[in-house]
C-alpha positions in Angstrom: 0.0 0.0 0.0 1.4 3.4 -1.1 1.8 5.9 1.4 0.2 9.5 1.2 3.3 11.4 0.5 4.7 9.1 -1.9 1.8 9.2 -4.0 1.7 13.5 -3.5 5.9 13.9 -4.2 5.7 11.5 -7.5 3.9 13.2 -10.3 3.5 10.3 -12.5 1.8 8.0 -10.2 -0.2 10.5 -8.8 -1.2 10.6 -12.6 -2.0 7.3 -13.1 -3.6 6.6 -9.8 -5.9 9.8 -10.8 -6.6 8.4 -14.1 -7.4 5.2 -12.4 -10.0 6.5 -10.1 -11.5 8.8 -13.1 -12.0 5.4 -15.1 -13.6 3.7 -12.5 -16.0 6.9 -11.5 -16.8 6.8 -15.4 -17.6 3.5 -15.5 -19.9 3.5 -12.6 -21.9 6.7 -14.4 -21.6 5.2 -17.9 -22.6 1.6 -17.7 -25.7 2.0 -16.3 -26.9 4.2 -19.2 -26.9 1.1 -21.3 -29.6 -0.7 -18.9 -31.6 2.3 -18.8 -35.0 1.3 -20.3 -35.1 -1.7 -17.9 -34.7 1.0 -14.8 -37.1 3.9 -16.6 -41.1 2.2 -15.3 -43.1 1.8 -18.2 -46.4 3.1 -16.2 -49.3 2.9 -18.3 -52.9 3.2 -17.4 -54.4 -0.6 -17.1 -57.9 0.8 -18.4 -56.8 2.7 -21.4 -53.5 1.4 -22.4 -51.8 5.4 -22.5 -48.9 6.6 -20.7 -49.8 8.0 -17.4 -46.6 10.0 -17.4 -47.0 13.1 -19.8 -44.9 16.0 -20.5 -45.7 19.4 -18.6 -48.7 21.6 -20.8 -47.8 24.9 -21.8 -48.5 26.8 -18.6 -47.0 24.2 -16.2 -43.7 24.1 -18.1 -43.6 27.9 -17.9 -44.0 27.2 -13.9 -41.0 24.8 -14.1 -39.0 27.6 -16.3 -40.0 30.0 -13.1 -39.4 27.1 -10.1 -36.0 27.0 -11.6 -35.3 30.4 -12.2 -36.5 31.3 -8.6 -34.0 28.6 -7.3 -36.4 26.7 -5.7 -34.3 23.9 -6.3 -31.6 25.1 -3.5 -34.4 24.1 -0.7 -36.9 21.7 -2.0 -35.8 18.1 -3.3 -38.7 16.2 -5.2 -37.3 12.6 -4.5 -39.5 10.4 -2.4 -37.1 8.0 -1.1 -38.5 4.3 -0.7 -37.8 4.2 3.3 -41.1 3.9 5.3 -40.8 7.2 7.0 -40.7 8.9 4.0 -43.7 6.8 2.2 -45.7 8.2 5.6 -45.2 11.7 5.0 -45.2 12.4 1.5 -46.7 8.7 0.0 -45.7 6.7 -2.6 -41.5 5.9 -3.7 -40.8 8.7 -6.7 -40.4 6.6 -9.7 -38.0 7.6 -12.6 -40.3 7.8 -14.9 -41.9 10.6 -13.3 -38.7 12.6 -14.3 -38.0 11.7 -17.6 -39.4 14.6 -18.9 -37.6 17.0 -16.5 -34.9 19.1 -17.5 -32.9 18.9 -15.4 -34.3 16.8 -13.2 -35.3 17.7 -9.7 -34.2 14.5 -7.4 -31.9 15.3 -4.7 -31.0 15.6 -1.3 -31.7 19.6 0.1 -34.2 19.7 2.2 -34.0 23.0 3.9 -38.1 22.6 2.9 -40.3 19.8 2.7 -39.7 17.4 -0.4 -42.4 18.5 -3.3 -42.4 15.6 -5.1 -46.2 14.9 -4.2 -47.6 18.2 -3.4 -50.0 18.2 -6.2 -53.3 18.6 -4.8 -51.9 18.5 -1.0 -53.0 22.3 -0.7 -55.7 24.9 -2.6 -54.5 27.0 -5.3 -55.1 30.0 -2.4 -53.1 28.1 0.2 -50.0 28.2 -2.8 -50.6 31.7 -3.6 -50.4 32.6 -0.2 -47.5 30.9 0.9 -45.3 32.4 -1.9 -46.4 36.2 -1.0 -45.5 35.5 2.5 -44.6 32.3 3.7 -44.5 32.9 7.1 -48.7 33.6 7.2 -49.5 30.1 6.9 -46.7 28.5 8.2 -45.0 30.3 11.0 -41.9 28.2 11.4 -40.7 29.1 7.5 -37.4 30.4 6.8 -38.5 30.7 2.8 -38.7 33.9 1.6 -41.5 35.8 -0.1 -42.0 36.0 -3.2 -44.6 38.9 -4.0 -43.6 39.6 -7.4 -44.9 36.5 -9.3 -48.4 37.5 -8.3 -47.7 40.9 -10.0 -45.4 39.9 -13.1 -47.0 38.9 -16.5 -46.1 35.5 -17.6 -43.9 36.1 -20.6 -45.7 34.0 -23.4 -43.4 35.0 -26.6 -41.0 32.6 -26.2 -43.2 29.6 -25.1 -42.9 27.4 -28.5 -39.2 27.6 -28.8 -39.3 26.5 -25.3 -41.1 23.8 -26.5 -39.3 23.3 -29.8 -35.8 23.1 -27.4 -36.8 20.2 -25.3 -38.5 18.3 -28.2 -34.5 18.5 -29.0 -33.6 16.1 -26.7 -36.6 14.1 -26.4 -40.0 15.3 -25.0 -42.8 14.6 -27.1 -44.1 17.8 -27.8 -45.2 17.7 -31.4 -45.2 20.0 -34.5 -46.2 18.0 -37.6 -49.4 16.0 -37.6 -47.6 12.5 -37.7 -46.6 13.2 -34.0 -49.7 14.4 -32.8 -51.2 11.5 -33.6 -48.4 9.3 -32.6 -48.8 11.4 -29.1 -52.8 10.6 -29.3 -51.9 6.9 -29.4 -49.2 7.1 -26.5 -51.3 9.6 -24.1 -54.7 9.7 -25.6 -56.8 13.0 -27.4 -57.1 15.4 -24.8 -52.8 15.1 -23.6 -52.4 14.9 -27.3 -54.4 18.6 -27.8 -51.6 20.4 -24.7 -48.4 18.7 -26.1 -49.0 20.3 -29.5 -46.2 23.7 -30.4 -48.6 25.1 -32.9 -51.4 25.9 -30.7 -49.0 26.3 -27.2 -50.2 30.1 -26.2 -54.0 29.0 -27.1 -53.3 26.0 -24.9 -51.6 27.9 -22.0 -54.2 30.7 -22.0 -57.2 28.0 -22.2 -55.7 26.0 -18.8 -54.9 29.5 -17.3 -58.6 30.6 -17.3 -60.2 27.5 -16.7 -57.9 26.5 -13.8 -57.3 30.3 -12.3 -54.4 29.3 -9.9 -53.6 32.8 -8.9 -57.4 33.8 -8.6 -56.8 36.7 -10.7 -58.7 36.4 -14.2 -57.7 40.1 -15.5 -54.1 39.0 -16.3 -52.2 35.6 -16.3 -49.2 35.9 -13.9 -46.0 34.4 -13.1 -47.8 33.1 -9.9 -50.4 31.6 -12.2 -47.7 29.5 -14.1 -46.2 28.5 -11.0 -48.9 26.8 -8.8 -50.2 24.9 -12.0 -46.8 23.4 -12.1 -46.9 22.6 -8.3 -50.3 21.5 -8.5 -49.3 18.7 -10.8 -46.7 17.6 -9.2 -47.1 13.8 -8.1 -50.8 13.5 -9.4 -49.6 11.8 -13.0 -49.9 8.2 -11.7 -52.5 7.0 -10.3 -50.7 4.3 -7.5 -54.7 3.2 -6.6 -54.7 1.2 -9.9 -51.3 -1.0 -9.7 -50.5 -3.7 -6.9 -48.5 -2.3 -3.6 -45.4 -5.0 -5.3 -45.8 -3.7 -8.9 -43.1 -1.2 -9.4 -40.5 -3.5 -7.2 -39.6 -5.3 -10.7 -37.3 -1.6 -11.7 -35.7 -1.5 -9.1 
């Protein structure tokens, strides 16, 4: 075994002992890219056959664009780890299908706040637009700071389908020719199909924005607006009622 200060006063061992360890860090990340479809859950609805897992609509990938702006990625993880304690507080194991669609993904291990990866439908659209004007009015014990603005700012809409166009880059099913809508009606069924389509993106966003109004404000659609529909749908795609308690066992 080679001491410490033999391997820091000879350069070209501590080279190769460095491109050792590299290699085998490499190998650890790399190999496991080749297994990934047997890892990524194919969860599909056992009454209709489609995907359950759909990309964000319009309005609730502008909310993701604002999460991450907002860096609420420094305090919130949204990774339900399968330990018991955890499936008590925020329910069922995240699955990695759930964030195939994320860029970048959100799993980690921060938690200066609560986990979000289930907090779709946990609270009202008021109880979200609340707690990002001022935290500390609903829960008294928060160290998260307010966030005022979003319920004032306009969502910025003229960017939204190269937004779109970017991610179908690298692999969300957003579609722009009518061969891939209809290959997205097959995989998630009409009314997905209708929200993942580019050409009609703003009609889409602005459609969800006045029949959902998450910021309870119908003159204008805000930042705020944008945001708690993303939260809102966080953890609601599958539905863990319809699959056995052992089903999802078999990916990991």
């Amino acid at each position: 075994m080679f001491k410490h200060e033999t391997i820091e006063t000879n350069s070209g061992l501590l080279i190769v002992l460095t491109l050792v360890a590299i290699s085998i860090g490499g190998l650890v990340e790399i190999i496991p890219l080749h297994y990934i479809d047997e890892t990524v859950e194919d969860v599909r609805d056992p009454d209709t056959g489609f995907e359950m897992v759909r990309p964000y609509s319009p309005l609730e990938l502008r909310g993701f664009d604002i999460y991450k702006r907002e860096g609420c990625y420094t305090c919130h993880s949204q990774m339900v780890r399968p330990f018991r304690d955890e499936d008590l507080r925020y329910g069922h194991y995240s699955l990695a299908a759930e964030s195939k669609y994320d860029h970048p993904f959100q799993w980690g291990s921060k938690r200066t706040g609560p986990d979000l990866a289930r907090v779709g439908g946990k609270y009202s659209n008021e109880w979200h637009v609340q707690h990002m004007i001022a935290p500390r009015s609903v829960v008294p014990e928060s160290i998260m700071p307010n966030y005022p603005w979003l319920a004032e700012t306009d969502l910025q809409l003229s960017d939204l389908q190269d937004r779109m166009i970017a991610l179908k880059k690298v692999g969300v099913p957003y579609s722009r020719t009518t061969a891939e809508y209809e290959n997205n009606v097959k995989r998630f069924g009409e009314a997905v199909a209708k929200t993942l389509d580019i050409n009609m993106a703003e009609n889409n966003l602005i459609a969800q924005a006045n029949q959902g109004n998450y910021d309870g404000n119908k003159a204008k659609i805000t930042e705020m607006e944008a945001l708690v529909a993303y939260l809102q749908v966080l953890g609601t795609m599958v539905d863990f009622d319809k699959f056995d308690e052992e089903h999802f066992i078999q990916f990991r």
